[in-house]
N, C-alpha and C positions, 0 to 999 in steps of 0.2 A: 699350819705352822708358818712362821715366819721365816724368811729363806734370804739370802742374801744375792740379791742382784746385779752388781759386778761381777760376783761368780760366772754367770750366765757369757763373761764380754772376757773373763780368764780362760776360760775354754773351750770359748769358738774352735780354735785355731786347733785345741782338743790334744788328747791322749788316748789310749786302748783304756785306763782307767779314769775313775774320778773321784772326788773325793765328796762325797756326801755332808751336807746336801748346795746341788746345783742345781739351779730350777729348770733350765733346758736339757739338759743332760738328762736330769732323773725325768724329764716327761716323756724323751724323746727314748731312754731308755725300757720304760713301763709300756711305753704303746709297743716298741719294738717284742718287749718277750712277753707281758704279760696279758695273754690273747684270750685263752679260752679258762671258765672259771671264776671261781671268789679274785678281785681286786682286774678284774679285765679292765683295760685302761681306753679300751674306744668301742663302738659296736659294730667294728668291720667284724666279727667273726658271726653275729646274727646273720649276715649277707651270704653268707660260702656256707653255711650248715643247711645241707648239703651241698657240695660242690657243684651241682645241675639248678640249683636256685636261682631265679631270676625276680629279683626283688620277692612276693612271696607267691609266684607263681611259678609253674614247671612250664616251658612253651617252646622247649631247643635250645634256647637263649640263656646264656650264665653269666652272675654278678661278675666272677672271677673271671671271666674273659674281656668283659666290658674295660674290667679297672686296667688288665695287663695291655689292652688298646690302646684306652686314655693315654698311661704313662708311657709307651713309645710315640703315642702321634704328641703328644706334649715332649717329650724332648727331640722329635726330629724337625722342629725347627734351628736347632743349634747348628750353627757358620763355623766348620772351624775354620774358616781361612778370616775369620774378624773375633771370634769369643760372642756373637751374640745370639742370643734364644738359648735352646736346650730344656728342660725341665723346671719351670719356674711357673706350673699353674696357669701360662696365659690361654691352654683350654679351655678355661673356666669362661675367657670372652665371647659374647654371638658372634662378633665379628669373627672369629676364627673356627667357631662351630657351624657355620654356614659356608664355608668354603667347599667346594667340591673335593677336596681331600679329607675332608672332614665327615664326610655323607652318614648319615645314619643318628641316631637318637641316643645311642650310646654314652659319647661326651654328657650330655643334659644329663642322662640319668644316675652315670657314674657321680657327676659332680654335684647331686642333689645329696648322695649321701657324704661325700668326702668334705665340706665344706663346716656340716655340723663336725668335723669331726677335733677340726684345727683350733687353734688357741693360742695366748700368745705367747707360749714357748715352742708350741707344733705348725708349723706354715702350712697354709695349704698347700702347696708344692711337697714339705714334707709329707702330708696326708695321701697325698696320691702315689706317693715313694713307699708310703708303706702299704696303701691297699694294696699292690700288687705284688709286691713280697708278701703278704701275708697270704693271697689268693696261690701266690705260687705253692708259697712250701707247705701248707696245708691242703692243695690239693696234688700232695705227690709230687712236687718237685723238691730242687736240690737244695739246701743251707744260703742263703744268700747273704755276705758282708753287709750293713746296712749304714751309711752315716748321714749328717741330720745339716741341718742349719742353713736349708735349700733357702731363697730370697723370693716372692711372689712377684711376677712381674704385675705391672700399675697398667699396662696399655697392652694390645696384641702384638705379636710375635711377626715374623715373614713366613710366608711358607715353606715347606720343607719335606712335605710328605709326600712320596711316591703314588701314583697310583698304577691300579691295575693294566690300562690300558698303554702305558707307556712302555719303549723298547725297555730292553737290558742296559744298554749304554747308558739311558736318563735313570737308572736306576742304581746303579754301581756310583756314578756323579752323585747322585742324591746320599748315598750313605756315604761317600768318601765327604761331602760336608759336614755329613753327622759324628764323623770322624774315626769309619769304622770301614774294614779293606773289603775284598769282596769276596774274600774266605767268610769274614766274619759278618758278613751282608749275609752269605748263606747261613750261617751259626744263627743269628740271631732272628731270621724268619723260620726257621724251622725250630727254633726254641717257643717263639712267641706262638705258633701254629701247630703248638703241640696242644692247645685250648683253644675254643671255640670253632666259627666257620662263618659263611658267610651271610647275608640274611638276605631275603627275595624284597622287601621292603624296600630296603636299602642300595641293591644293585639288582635291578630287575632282568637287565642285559647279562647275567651271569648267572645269579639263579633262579627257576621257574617256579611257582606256587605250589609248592608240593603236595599240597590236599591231604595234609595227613593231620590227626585229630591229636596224637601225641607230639606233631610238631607243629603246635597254630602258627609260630612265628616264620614257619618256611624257612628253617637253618641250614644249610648245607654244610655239614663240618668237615671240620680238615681231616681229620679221623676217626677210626670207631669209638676211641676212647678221648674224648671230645672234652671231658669233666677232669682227668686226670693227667698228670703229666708223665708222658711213657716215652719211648723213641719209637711210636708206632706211625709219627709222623714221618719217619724216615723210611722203616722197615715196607710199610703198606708202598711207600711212592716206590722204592726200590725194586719189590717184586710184580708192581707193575697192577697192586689191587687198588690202591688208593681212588678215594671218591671227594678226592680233594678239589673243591669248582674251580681253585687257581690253577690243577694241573691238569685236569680231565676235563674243564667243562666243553659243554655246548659249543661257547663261544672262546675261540683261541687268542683273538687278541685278550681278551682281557685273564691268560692262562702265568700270570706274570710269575707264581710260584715255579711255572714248570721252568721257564727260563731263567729265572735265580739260580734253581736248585741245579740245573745242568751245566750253568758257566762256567764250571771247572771240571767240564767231563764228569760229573757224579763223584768226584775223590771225596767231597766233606760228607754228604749225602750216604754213601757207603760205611763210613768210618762208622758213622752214626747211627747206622740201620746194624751193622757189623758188634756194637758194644754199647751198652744203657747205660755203662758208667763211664764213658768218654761223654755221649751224648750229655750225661747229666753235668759232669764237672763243666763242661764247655758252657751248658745253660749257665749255671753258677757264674760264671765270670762276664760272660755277657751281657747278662741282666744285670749285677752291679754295675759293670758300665756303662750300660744302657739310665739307671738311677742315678747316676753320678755325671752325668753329663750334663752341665749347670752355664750359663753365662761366666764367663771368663771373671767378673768380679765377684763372682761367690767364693766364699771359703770354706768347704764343707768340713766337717768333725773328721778326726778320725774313725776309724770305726768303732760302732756303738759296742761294746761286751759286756753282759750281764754283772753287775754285783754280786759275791754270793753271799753277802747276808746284808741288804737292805729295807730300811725303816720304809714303810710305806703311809700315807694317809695321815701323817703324823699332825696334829691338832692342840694345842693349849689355849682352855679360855678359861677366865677368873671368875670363880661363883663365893662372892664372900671374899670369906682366909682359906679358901680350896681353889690351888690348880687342879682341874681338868685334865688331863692327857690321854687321849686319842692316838692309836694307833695300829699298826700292826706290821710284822716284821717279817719277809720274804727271806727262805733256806730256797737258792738257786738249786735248781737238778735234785733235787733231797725227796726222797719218795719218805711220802707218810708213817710214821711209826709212836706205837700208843710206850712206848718204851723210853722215847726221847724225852732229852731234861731240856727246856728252853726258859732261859731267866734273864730278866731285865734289872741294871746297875744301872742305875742314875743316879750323877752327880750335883750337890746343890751350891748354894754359893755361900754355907757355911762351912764347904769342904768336905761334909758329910755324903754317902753312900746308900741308895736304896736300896732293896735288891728285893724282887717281886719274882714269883712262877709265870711265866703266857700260857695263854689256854691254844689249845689247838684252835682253829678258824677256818682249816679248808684248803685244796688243792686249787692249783691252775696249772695251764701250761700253754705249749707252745713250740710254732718250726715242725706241723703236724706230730704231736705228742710224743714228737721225739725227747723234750725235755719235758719232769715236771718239777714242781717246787711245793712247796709246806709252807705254808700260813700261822702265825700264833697271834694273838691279840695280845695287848695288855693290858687287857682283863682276865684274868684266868675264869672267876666265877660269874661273869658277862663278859663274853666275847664280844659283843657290838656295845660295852659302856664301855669308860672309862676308869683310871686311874689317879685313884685320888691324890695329892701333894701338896702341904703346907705351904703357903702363898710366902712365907716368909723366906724360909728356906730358900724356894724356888729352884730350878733347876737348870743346868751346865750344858749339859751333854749324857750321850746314851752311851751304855754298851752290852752286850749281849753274852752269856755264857751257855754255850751249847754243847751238852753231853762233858760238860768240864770244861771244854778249850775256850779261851778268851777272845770276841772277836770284835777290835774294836780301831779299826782301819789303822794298825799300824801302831798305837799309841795315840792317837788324834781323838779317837770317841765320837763321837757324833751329836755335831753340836746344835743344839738349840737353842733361841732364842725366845726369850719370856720375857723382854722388855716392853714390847706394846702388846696388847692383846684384848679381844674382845669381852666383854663384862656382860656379867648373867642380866647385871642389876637395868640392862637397856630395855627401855619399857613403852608403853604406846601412849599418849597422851590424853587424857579423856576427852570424847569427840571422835577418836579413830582417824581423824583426819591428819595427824604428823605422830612420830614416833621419836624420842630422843636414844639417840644412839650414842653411848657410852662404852667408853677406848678404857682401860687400864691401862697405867703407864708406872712401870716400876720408875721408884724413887731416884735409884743409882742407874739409871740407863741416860738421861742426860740429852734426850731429844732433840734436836736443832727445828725440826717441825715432825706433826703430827698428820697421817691426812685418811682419808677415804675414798678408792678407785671401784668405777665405774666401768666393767668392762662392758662394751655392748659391741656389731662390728661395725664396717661404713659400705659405703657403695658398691666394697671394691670385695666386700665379705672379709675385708680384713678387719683386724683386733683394732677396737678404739678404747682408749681409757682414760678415762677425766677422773683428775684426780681433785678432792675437795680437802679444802685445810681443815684440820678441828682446832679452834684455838686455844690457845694457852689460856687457863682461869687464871684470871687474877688472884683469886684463892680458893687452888684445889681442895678439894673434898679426899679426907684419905680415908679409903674406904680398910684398910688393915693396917698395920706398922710400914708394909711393904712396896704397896699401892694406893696409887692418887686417880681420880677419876676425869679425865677432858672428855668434854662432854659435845654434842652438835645436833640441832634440831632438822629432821627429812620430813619430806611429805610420806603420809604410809604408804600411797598406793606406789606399783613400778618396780624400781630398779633394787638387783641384789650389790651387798657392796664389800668389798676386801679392805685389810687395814694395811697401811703402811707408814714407815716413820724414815726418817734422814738422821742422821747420827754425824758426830763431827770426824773429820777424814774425808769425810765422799764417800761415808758409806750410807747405801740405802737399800732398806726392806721392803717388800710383798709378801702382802701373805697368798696361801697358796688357796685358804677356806673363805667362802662367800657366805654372807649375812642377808635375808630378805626379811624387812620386817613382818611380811605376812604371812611366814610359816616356817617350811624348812627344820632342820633339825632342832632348832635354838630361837623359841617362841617369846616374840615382844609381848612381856601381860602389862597390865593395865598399870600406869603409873601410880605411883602413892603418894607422890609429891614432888 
């Protein structure tokens, strides 16, 4: 679908709602809920099923403790006494993965998956805001606030990370940069060490080679419940069992948890051992500040809140005098029922009203299954095709009637665009060697230009996108009363491409759907002429 791109620059700056559709918004809010399940919006949840998973081996070592790492040693380079560093991805640099506060292979391998995961409405900086919220609350931790619109830094950071072997003093200095007191120095190491431990690889001065066949990696965890988030990291240090290598080990200097945890006499540490729902709520606000902790010029969203009836996957391409439409429509927190009425009203541009049944399509969920949601297509008798609609007509905006009640953002509807869109009629040229890729451009939409973007990323694994002009025919081809065809010749082999158009105002679209001429859902055949 085509989506409107200023949107995206309206609400940076954000609200608790939004109004659909926003391209950053709705991406950054589909990755935030929609985890596990039909329409799962990244594949952080492959990684954490189960929570003891380590990429796809069991070896002591967990995805979800790697990510929850990553994202503190990537924001504890943040200065509050200047606004610079914090969580903006510059882990991603060797330079700052080679650093002695850096030690261990974790960075690398967290950021081999986090990197496929971004896009250019999700930053990498965002991607690794949400592995570890997603790693938290699906593995037993608390609800965490989540907001979006982190900034990637271009070059590495200063250092900022504490290490083991440093007093108390340099360590309390180091989080008061990070801008966090030293109650909350202790809150926030015994949140984050409520998962994983330590590796013998990695710090051999702290832990010994364990020789054990079910821990190849030599992990010494922080606690027994190592995969989960409990307050057993508190309980176990309190009663004096704990086999945590920061508070027990071998080697004292490098015993840095045990000297955190005691710098206030044991009062946080107690509280914490004392109650799982202190402990938990305390995780909950830490950890968002601990993701929220960005370079002073960043503006993050407000926080992200689910929609509760959002279009998802939403598609229109021109075959002929038939719009296409693709889609399916998220019921937020709605448990499954073969009882429910779900119907789509869509409006066209001669005023008139659809109104079609969805077929059920599936469950997801998310925030460890404490929420779930209902899927309907609209297709009722093909869940995964489409919706047919007279090209002429053409269509407005959506709205939804569920179980009777009317849901359709207030009055506003949910609006779509059908003014530029990709054409069935795009075909391969004989030879194989170029393909003509064919744009339908409604009559009355009134184009200022027409183009074709390239996303691919750069150096830096950030979003690059080259945008190529289709030009204006001198005399369009109208393939229905409706639609004219701009036309532009590609080479077949390579690159997939999205549509997009400029319209007079300063407004300008992207679509959200990619085109490859060599496969893909929507196959180039053979030209006819």
């Amino acid at each position: 679908m085509l989506t409107l791109a200023s949107t995206l620059l309206a609400t940076a700056a954000g609200a608790t709602a939004y109004i659909w559709p926003s391209p950053q918004l709705d991406a950054l809010e589909a990755a935030r809920f929609d985890v596990f399940g039909i329409n799962s919006a990244s594949a952080f949840s492959g990684f954490i099923q189960p929570c003891d998973q380590f990429f796809s081996s069991f070896t002591g070592r967990s995805n979800a403790a790697d990510w929850i790492r990553t994202a503190y040693h990537d924001m504890a380079t943040f200065n509050s006494d200047d606004g610079t560093g914090g969580l903006d991805a510059s882990i991603r640099f060797a330079e700052e993965q080679a650093r002695p506060e850096n030690v261990g292979d974790g960075f690398a391998n967290t950021m081999q998956i986090i990197t496929g995961q971004s896009n250019r409405y999700i930053s990498i900086a965002d991607s690794i805001a949400l592995a570890a919220l997603i790693a938290i609350e699906n593995c037993g931790g608390p609800e965490i606030p989540f907001r979006g619109n982190r900034v990637d830094a271009i070059v590495p950071n200063s250092p900022g990370v504490p290490e083991p072997q440093q007093d108390i003093d340099a360590h309390i200095e180091s989080f008061r940069k990070q801008g966090f007191t030293k109650e909350e120095m202790i809150g926030l190491v015994a949140c984050g060490h409520s998962f994983g431990g330590v590796q013998h690889d990695a710090f051999p001065d702290t832990v010994p080679d364990l020789n054990d066949p079910d821990n190849t990696q030599s992990v010494q965890h922080f606690d027994t419940t190592f995969v989960t988030f409990d307050n057993n990291v508190a309980t176990e240090y309190i009663s004096g069992t704990t086999q945590n290598p920061l508070v027990s080990g071998h080697n004292d200097t490098t015993n840095s948890d045990k000297r955190i945890f005691m710098s206030d006499g044991n009062v946080t540490m107690r509280a914490f051992a004392d109650s799982p729902s202190v402990f938990a709520s305390t995780c909950s606000t830490l950890f968002a500040r601990m993701l929220d902790t960005v370079p002073k010029e960043t503006k993050l969203t407000e926080v992200i809140t689910p929609m509760p009836v959002k279009p998802r996957n939403v598609l229109l391409t021109l075959d002929n005098s038939t719009l296409r439409l693709f889609g399916k429509v998220r019921l937020w927190n709605t448990a499954p029922s073969t009882s429910r009425s779900v119907r789509l009203l869509y409006t066209t541009h001669l005023g008139t009203t659809g109104n079609v049944t969805l077929g059920d399509a599936g469950i997801s969920s998310s925030t460890g299954n404490k929420y779930t949601s209902s899927w309907y297509s609209f297709n009722a008798s093909f869940p995964f095709s489409f919706l047919g609609i007279d090209a002429v007509a053409g269509v407005t905006s959506l709205s939804f009637l569920i179980d009777g009640k009317l849901e359709n953002q207030g009055g506003l509807g949910y609006a779509v665009q059908d003014g530029v869109l990709f054409s069935s009629t795009s075909c391969t040229i004989p030879g194989g060697k170029t393909v003509r890729f064919d744009v339908a451009v409604r009559k009355t939409a009134s184009p200022i230009r027409v183009f074709l973007e390239n996303i691919d990323t750069d150096a830096l694994d950030m979003p690059l996108i080259t945008e190529i002009d289709v030009p204006r025919p001198a005399n369009p081809i109208s393939i229905n009363d409706a639609y004219e065809i701009w036309s532009l010749d590609l080479p077949a082999a390579g690159n997939s491409y999205g549509i997009g158009a400029e319209f007079p105002g300063g407004v300008k679209y992207s679509s959200e759907d990619l085109h490859h001429p060599s496969g893909g859902e929507f196959v180039f055949n053979t030209c006819s002429s």
